[in-house]
OpenMM code with the backbone's topology and positions (N, CA, C; nanometers):
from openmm import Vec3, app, unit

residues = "UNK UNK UNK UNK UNK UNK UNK UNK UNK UNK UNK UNK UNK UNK UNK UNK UNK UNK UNK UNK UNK UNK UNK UNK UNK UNK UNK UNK UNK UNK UNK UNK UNK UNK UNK UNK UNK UNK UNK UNK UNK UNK UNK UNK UNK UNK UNK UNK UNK UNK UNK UNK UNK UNK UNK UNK UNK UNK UNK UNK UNK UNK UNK UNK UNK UNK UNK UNK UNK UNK UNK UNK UNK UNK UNK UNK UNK UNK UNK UNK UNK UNK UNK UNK UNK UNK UNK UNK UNK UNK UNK UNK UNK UNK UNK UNK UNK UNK UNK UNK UNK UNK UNK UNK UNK UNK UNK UNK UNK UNK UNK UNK UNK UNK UNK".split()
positions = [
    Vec3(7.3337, 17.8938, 8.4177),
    Vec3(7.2722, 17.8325, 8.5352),
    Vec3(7.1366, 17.7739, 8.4964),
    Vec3(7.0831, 17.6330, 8.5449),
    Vec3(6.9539, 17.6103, 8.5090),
    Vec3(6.8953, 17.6075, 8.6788),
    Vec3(6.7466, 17.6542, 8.6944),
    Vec3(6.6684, 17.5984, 8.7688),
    Vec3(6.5743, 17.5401, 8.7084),
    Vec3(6.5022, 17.4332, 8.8217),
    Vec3(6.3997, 17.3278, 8.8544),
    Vec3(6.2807, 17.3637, 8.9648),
    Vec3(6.1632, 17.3826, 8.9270),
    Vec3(6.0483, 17.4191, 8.9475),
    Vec3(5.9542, 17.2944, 8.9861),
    Vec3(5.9333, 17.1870, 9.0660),
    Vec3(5.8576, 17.1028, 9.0942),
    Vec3(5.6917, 17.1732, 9.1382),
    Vec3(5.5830, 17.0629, 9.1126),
    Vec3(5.4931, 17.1127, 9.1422),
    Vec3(5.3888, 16.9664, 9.1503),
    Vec3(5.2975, 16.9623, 9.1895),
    Vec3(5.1991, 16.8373, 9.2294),
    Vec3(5.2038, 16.7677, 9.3014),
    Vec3(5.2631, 16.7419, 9.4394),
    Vec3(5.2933, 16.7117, 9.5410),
    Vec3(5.1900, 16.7719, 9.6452),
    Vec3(5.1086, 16.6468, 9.6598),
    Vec3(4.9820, 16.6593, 9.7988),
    Vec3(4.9651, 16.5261, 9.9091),
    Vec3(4.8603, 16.5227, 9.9142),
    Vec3(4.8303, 16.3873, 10.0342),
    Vec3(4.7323, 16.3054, 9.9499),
    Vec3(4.7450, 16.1770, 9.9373),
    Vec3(4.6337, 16.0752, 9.8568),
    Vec3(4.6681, 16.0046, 9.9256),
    Vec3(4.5113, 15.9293, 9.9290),
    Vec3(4.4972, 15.8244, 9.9841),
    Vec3(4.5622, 15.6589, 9.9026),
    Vec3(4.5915, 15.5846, 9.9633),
    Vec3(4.6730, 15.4537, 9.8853),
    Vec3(4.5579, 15.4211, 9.7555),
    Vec3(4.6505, 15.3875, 9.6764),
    Vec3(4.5279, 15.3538, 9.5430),
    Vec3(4.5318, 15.4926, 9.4752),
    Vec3(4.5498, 15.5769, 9.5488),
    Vec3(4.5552, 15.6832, 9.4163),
    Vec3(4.6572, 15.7565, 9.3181),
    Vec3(4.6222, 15.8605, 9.2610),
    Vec3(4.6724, 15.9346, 9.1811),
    Vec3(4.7301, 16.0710, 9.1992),
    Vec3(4.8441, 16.0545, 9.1697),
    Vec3(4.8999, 16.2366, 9.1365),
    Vec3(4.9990, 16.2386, 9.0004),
    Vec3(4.9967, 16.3624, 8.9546),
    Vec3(5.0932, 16.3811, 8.8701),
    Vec3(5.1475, 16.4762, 8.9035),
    Vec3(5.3189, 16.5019, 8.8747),
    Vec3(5.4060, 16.5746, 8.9180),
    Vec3(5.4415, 16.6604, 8.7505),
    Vec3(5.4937, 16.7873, 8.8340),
    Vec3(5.5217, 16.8367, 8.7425),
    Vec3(5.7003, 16.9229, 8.7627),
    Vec3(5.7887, 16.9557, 8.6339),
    Vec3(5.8883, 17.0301, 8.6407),
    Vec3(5.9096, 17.0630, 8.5206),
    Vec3(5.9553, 17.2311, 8.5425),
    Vec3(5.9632, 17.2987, 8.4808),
    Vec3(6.1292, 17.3480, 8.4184),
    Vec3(6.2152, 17.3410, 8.3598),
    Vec3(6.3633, 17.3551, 8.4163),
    Vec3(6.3469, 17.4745, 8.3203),
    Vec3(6.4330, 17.5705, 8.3438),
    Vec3(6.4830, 17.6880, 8.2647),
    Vec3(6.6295, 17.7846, 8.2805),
    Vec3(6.6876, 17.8622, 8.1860),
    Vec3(6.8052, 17.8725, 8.2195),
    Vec3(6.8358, 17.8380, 8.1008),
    Vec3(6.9791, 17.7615, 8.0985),
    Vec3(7.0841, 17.7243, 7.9751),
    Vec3(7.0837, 17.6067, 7.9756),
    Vec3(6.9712, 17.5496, 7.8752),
    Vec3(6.9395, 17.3854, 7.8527),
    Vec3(7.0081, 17.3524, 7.7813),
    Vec3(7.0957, 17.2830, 7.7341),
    Vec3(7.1311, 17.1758, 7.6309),
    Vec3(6.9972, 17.0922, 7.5845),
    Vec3(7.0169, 17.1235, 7.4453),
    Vec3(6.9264, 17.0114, 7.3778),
    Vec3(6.9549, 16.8593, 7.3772),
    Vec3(7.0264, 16.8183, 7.4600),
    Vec3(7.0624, 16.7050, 7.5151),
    Vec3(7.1109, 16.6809, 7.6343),
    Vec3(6.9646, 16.6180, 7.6911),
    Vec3(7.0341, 16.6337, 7.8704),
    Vec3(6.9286, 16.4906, 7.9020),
    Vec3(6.9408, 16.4641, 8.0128),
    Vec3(6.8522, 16.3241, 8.0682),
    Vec3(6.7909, 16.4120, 8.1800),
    Vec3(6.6325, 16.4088, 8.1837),
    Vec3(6.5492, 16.4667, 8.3002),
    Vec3(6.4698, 16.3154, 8.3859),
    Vec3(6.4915, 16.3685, 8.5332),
    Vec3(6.4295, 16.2432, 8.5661),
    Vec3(6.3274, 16.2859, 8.7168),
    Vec3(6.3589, 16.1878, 8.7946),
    Vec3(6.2371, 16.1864, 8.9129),
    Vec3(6.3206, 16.1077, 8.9856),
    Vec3(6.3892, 16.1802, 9.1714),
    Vec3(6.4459, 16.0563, 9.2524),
    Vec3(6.3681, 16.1185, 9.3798),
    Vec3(6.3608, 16.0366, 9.4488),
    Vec3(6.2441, 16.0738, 9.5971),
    Vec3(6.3508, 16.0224, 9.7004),
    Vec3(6.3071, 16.1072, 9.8124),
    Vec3(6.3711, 16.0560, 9.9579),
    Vec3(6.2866, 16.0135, 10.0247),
    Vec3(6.2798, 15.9505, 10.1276),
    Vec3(6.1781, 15.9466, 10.2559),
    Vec3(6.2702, 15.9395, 10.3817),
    Vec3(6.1822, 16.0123, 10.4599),
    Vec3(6.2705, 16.0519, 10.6294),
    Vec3(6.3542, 15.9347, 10.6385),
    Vec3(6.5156, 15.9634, 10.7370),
    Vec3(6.5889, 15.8678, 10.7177),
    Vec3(6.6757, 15.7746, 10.6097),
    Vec3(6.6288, 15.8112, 10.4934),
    Vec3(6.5935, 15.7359, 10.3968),
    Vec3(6.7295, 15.7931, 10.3085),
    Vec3(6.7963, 15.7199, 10.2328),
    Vec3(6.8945, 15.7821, 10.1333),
    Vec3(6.8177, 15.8586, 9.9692),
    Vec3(6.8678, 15.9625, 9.9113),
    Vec3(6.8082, 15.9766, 9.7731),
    Vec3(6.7736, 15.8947, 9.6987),
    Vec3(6.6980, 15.8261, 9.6247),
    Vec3(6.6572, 15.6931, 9.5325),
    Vec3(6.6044, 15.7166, 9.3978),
    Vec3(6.6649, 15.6667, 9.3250),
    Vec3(6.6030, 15.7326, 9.1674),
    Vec3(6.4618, 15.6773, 9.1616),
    Vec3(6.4062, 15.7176, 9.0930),
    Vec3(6.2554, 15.6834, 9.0791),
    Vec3(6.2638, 15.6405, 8.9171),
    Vec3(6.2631, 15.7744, 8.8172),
    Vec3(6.2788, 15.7505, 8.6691),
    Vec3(6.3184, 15.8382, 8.6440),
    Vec3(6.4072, 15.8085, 8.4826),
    Vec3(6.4845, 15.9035, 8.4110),
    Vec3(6.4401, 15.8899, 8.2797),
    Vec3(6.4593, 16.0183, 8.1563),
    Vec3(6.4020, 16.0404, 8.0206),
    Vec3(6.5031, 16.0964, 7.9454),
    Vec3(6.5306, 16.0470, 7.9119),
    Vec3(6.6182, 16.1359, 7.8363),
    Vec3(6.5483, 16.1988, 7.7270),
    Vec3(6.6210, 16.3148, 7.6501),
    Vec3(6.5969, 16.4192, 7.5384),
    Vec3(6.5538, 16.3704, 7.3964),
    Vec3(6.6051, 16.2059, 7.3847),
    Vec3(6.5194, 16.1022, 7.2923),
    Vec3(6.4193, 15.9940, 7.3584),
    Vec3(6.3679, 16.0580, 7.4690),
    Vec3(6.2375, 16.0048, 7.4895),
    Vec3(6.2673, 15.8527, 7.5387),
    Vec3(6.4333, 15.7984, 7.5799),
    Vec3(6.4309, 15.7028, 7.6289),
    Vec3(6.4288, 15.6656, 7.8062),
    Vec3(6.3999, 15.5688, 7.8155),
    Vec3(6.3269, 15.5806, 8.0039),
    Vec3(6.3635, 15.4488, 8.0979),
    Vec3(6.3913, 15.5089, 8.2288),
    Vec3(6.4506, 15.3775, 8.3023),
    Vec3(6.3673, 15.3954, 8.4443),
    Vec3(6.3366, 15.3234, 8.4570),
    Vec3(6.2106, 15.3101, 8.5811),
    Vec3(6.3078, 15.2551, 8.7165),
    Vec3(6.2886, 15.3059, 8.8180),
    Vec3(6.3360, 15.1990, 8.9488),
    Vec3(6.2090, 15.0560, 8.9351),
    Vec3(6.2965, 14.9420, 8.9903),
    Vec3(6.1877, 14.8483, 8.9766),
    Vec3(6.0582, 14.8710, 9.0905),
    Vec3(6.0549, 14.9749, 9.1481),
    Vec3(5.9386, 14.9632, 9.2675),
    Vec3(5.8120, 15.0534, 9.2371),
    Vec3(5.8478, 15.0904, 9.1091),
    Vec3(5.7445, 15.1843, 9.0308),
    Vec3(5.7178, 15.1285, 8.9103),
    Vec3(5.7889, 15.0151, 8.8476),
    Vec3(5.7459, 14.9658, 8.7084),
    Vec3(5.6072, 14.9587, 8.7625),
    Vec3(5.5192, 15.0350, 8.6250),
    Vec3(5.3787, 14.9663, 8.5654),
    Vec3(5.3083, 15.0644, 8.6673),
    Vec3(5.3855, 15.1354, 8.7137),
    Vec3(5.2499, 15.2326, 8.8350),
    Vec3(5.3349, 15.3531, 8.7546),
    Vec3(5.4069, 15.3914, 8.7442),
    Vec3(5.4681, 15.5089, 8.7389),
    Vec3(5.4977, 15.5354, 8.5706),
    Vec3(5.4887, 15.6534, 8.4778),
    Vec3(5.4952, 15.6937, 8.3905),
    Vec3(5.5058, 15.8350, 8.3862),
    Vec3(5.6777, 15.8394, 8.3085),
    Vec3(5.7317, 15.9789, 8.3251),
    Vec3(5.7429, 15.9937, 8.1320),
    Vec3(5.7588, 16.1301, 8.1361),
    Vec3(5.7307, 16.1772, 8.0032),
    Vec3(5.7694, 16.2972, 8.0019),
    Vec3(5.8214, 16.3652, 7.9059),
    Vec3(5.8521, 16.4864, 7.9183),
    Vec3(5.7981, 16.5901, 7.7713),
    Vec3(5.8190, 16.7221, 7.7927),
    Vec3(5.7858, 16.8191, 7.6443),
    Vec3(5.9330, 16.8772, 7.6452),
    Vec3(5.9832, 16.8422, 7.5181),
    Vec3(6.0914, 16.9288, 7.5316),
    Vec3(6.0992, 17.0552, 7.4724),
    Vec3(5.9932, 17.0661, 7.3995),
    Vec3(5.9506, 17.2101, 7.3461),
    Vec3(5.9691, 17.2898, 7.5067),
    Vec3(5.9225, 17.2639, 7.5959),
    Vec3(5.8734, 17.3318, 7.7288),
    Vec3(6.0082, 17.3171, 7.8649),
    Vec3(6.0796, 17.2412, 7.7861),
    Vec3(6.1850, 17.1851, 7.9109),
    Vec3(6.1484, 17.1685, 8.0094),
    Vec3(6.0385, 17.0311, 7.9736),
    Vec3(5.9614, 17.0215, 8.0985),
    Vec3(5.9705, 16.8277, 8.1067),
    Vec3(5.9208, 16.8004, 8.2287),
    Vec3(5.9460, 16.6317, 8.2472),
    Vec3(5.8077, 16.6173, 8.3622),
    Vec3(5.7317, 16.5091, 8.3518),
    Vec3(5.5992, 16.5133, 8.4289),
    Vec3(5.6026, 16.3269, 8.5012),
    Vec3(5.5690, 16.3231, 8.6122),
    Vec3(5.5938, 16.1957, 8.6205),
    Vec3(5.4580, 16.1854, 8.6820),
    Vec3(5.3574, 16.0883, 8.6040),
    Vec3(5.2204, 16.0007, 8.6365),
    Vec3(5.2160, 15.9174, 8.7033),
    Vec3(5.1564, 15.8957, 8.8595),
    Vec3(5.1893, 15.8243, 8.9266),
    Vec3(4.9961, 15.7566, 8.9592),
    Vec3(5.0577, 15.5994, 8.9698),
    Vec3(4.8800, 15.5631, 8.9795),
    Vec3(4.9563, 15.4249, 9.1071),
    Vec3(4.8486, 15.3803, 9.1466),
    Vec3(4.8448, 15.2927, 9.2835),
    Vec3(4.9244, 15.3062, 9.3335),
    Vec3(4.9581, 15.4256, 9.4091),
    Vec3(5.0040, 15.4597, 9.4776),
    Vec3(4.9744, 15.3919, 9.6450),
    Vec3(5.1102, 15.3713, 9.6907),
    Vec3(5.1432, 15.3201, 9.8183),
    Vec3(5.1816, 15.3688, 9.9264),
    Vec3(5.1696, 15.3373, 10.0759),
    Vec3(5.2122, 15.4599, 10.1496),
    Vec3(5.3950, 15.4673, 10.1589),
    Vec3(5.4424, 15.3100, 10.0948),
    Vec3(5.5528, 15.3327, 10.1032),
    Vec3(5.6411, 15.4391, 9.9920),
    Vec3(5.5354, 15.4442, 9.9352),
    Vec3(5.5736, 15.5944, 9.8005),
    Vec3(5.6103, 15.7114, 9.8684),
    Vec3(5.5529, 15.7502, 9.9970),
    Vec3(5.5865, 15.8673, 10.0655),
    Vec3(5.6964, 15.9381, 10.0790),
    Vec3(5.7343, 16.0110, 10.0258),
    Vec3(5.8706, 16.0961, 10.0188),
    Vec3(5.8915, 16.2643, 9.9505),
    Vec3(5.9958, 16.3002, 9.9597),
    Vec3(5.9697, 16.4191, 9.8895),
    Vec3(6.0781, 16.3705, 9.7569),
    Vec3(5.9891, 16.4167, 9.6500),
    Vec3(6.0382, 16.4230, 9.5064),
    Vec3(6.1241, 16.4964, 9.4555),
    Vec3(6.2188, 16.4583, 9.4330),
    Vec3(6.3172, 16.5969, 9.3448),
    Vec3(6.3410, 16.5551, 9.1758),
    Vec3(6.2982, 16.6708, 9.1099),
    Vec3(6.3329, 16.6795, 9.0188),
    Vec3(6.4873, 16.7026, 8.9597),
    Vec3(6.5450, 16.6240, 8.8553),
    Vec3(6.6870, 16.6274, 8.8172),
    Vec3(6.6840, 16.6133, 8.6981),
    Vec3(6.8004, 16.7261, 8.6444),
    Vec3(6.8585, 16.7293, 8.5253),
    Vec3(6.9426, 16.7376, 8.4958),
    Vec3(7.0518, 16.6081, 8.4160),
    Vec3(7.1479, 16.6487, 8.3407),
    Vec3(7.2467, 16.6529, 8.2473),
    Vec3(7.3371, 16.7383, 8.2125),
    Vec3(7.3505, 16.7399, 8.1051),
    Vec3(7.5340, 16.8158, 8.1089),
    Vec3(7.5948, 16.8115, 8.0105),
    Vec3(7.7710, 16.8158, 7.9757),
    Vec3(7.8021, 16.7802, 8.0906),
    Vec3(7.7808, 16.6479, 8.1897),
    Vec3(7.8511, 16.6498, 8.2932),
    Vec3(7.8144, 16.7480, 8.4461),
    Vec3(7.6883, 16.7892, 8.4137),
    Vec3(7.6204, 16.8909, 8.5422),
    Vec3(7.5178, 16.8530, 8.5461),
    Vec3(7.4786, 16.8378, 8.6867),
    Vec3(7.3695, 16.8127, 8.7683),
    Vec3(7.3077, 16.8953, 8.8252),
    Vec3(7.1750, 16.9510, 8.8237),
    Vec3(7.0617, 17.0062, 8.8877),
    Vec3(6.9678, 16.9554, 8.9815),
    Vec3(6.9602, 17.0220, 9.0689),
    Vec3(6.7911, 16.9865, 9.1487),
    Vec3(6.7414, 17.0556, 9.1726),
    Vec3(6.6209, 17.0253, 9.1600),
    Vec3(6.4852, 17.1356, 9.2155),
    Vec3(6.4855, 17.1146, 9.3741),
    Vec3(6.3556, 17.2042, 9.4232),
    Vec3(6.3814, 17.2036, 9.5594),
    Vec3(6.2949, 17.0556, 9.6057),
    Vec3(6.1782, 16.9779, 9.5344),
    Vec3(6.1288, 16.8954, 9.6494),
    Vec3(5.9732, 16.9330, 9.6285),
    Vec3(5.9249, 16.8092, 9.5799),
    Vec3(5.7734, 16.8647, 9.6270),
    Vec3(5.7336, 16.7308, 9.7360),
    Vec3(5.6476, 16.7465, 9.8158),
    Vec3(5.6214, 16.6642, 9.8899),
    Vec3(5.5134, 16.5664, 9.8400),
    Vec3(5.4954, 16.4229, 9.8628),
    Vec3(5.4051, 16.3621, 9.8208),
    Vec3(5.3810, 16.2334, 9.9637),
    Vec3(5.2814, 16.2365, 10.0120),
    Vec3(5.2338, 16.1980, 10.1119),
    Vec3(5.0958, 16.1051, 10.0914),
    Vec3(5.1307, 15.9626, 10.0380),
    Vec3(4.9943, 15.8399, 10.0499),
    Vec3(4.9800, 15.7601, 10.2051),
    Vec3(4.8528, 15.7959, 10.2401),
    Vec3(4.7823, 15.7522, 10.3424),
    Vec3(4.7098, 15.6453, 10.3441),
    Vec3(4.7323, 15.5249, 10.4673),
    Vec3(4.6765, 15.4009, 10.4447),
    Vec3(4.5388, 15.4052, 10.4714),
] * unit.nanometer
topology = app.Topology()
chain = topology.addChain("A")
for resn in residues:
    res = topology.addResidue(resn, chain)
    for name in ("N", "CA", "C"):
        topology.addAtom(name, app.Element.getBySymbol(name[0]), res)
């Protein structure tokens, strides 16, 4: 079984900054893709970005050039850097991982930009 541990999820004002954090632990495969998809009320799940275990990365286009995800895989961990931030960014974040064909999620951290 793996769990997902999200963390850095607050209220900023537009223009700013947060970084997110996840932690996954359990029975990792040393080859899995970790990423970042957000909801907002009403709203369907939406990928944000994904990393895979060779450090390769796919951005949604509504975060190119604001958003930078990265991960430690020493730590089985994935961090997503978020800068000019918008209020339409508002959603809760879930962390995802996966790997032989299985999917994980964390529970959700909330992230809330104010105009």
């Amino acid at each position: 079984q793996v769990q997902l541990v999200e963390s850095g999820g607050e209220l900023v004002q537009a223009g700013g900054s947060l970084r997110l954090s996840c932690t996954a632990s359990g029975s990792i495969s040393s080859r899995n893709v970790m990423g970042w998809y957000r909801q907002a009320p009403g709203e369907q799940r939406e990928l944000v970005a994904t990393i895979s275990s060779g450090s390769s990365t796919n951005y949604a286009d509504p975060v190119k050039g604001r958003f930078t995800i990265s991960r430690d895989n020493a730590k089985n961990a994935v961090f997503l850097q978020m800068s000019g931030l918008k209020p339409e960014d508002t959603a809760v974040y879930y962390c995802h991982l996966r790997q032989s064909l299985y999917n994980y999620w964390g529970q959700g951290t909330q992230v809330t930009v104010s105009s």
